[in-house]
C-alpha positions in Angstrom: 43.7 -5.5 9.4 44.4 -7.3 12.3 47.7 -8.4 12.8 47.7 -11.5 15.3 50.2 -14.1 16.5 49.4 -18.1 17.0 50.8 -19.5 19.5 50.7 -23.7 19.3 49.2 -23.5 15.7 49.1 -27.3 14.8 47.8 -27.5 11.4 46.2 -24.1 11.8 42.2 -24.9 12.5 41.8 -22.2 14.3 44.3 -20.2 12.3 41.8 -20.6 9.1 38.8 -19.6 11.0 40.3 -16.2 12.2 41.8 -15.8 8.5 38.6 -16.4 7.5 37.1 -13.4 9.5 40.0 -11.0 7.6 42.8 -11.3 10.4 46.5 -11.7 9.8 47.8 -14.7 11.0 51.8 -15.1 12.0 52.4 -18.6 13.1 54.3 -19.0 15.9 57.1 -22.2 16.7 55.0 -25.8 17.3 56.9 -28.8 18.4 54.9 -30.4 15.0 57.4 -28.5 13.1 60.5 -28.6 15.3 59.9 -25.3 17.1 60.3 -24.4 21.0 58.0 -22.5 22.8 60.3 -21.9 25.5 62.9 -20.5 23.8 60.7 -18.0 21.9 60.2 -14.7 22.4 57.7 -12.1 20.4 58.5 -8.6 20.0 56.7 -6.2 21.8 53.9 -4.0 20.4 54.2 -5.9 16.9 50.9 -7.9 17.2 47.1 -6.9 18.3 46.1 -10.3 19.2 47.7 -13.4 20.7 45.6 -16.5 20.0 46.9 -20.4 20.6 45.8 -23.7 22.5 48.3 -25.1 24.9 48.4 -28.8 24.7 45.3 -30.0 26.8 46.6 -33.6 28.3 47.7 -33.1 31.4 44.1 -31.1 32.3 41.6 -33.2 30.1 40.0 -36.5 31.3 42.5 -38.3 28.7 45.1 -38.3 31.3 43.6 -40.6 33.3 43.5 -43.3 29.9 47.2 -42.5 29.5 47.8 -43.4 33.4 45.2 -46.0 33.0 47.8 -47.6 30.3 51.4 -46.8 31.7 51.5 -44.1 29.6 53.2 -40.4 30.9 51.2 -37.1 29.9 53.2 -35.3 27.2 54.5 -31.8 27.3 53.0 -30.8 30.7 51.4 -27.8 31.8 52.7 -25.0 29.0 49.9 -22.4 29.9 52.8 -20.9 31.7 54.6 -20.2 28.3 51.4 -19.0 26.6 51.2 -16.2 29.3 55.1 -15.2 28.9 54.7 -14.9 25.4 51.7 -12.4 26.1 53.5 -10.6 28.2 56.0 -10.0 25.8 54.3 -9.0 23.1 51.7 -7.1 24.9 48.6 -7.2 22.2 45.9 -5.4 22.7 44.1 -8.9 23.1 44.9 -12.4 23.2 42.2 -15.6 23.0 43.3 -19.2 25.1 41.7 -22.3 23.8 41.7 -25.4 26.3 39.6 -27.6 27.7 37.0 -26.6 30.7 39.6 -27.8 33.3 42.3 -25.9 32.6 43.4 -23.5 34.3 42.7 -19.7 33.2 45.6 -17.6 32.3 46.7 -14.8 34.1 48.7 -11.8 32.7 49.8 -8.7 34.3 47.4 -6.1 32.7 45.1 -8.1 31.3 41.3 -9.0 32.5 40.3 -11.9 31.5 36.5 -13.4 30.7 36.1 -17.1 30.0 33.6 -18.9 27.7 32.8 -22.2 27.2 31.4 -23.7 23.9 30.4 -27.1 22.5 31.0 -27.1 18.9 27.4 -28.8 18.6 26.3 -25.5 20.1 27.3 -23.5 16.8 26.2 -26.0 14.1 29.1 -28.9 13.9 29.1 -32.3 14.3 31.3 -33.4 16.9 30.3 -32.9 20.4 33.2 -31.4 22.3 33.7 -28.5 24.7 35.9 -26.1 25.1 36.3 -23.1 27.1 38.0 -19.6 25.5 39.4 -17.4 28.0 39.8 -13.8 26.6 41.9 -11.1 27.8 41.9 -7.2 27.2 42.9 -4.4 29.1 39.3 -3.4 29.4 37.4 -6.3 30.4 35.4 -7.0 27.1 33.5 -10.0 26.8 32.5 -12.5 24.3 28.9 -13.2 23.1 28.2 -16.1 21.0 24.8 -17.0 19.9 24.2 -20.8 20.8 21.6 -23.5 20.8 21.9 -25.5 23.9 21.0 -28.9 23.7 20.3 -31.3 26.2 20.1 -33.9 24.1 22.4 -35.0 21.1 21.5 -37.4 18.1 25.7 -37.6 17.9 28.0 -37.4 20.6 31.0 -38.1 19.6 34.9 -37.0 21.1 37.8 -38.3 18.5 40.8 -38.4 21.4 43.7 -37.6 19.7 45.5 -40.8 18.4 43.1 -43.2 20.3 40.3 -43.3 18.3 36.8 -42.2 18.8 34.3 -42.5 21.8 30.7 -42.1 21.9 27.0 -42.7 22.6 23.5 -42.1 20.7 22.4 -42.3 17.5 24.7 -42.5 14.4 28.0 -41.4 15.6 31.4 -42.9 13.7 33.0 -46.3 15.0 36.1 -46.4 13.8 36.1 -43.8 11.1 37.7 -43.2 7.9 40.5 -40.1 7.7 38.2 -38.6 5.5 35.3 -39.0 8.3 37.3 -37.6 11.2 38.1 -34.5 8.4 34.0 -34.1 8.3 33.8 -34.3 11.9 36.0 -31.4 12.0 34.5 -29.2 9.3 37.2 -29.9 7.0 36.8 -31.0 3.4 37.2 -35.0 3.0 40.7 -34.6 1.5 42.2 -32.2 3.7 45.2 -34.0 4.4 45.5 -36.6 1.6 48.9 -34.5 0.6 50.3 -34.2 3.7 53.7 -35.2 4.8 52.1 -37.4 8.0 52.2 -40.9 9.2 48.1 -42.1 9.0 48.5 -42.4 12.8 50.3 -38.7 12.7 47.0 -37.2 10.4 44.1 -38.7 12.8 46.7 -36.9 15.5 46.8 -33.5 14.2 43.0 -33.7 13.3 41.8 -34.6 17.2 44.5 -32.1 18.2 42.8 -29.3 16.5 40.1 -27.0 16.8 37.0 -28.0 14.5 36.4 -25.6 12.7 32.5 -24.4 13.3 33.6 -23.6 16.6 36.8 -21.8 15.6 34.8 -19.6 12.8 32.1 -18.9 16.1 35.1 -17.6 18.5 36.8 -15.7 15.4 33.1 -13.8 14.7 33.1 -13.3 18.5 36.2 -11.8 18.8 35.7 -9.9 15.8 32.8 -8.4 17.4 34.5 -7.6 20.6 37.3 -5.7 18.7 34.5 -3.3 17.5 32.5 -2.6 21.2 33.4 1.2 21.9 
């Protein structure tokens, strides 16, 4: 069993998908739950994979919304801490999640091969890219079997804590908490027990990775790991 780190876990979406592929998940400090990223530091040769999604804001096209309003982008660029924490644990892999702007992450030792996936691409309902940069020693690459479409009946992009956008044919205006779970992969209820605000739950749920596209990436990387 794989033993692998998670670096900005969230609520764990894409935690879940790689448990659900049989890895070992640690989960790492997340400012959600009063941790510091920048005072952490993994032990080395402890985990075989790294995985994690530094926050996206300051690269995504939701800055210019925040600017648009007076608002300042949170956090800043923290890819930076992502690859020191590689570093220092020095897995035999590690998986970045961020959006297609972002920049890719370089670590001494690593090569690094990037992917970019809609989750409509690998069966889920919400239409939002991502791109997963992964690194080895070895160069491996990730295959995922997708079915591009040019057209969408749904497009829709839930922007963490300000709603949901979209065009076509039956997207959600305005949706339930329960309907933003759905358009995650996650059962209706998900978070009806949680200790969040309703403001903080729609938050966490756009901050995460839906799951159809997590469980793709985790079957991906799975199937890396096994390439001779």
């Amino acid at each position: 069993m794989q033993l692998v780190l998670s670096l900005f876990p969230g609520i764990g979406l894409l935690d879940r998908a790689f448990e659900e592929e049989g890895f070992c998940i640690v989960r790492g400090p997340d400012l959600l739950w009063g941790g510091d990223i920048r005072t952490f530091h993994p032990p080395a040769g402890k985990f075989d994979g790294v995985i994690g999604g530094p926050p996206c804001q300051c690269f995504s096209r939701l800055r210019h919304l925040l600017q648009a309003t007076g608002n300042d982008v949170k956090h800043g660029n923290l890819i930076p801490e992502f690859e020191h924490c590689v570093f220092e644990a020095q897995p035999d892999w590690f998986l970045m999640e961020n959006v297609p702007q972002a920049p890719t992450p370089q670590v001494t030792g690593y090569q690094v091969n990037d992917l970019e996936l809609c989750n409509r691409w690998v069966g889920g309902i919400q239409k939002r890219k991502r791109r997963f940069s992964f690194g080895t020693q070895d160069g491996r690459k990730l295959a995922i079997d997708v079915v591009a479409l040019e057209e969408f009946d749904q497009a829709v992009t839930v922007l963490a804590g300000h709603g949901p956008v979209g065009r076509g044919k039956g997207y959600y205006k305005n949706p339930t908490l329960a309907e933003v779970c759905k358009l995650q992969g996650l059962p209706e209820n998900f978070l009806d027990d949680a200790p969040f605000t309703m403001h903080g739950k729609r938050k966490v749920l756009g901050n995460g990775v839906p799951l159809p596209m997590g469980r793709a990436i985790a079957k991906a990387v799975k199937k890396a790991l096994t390439l001779v």
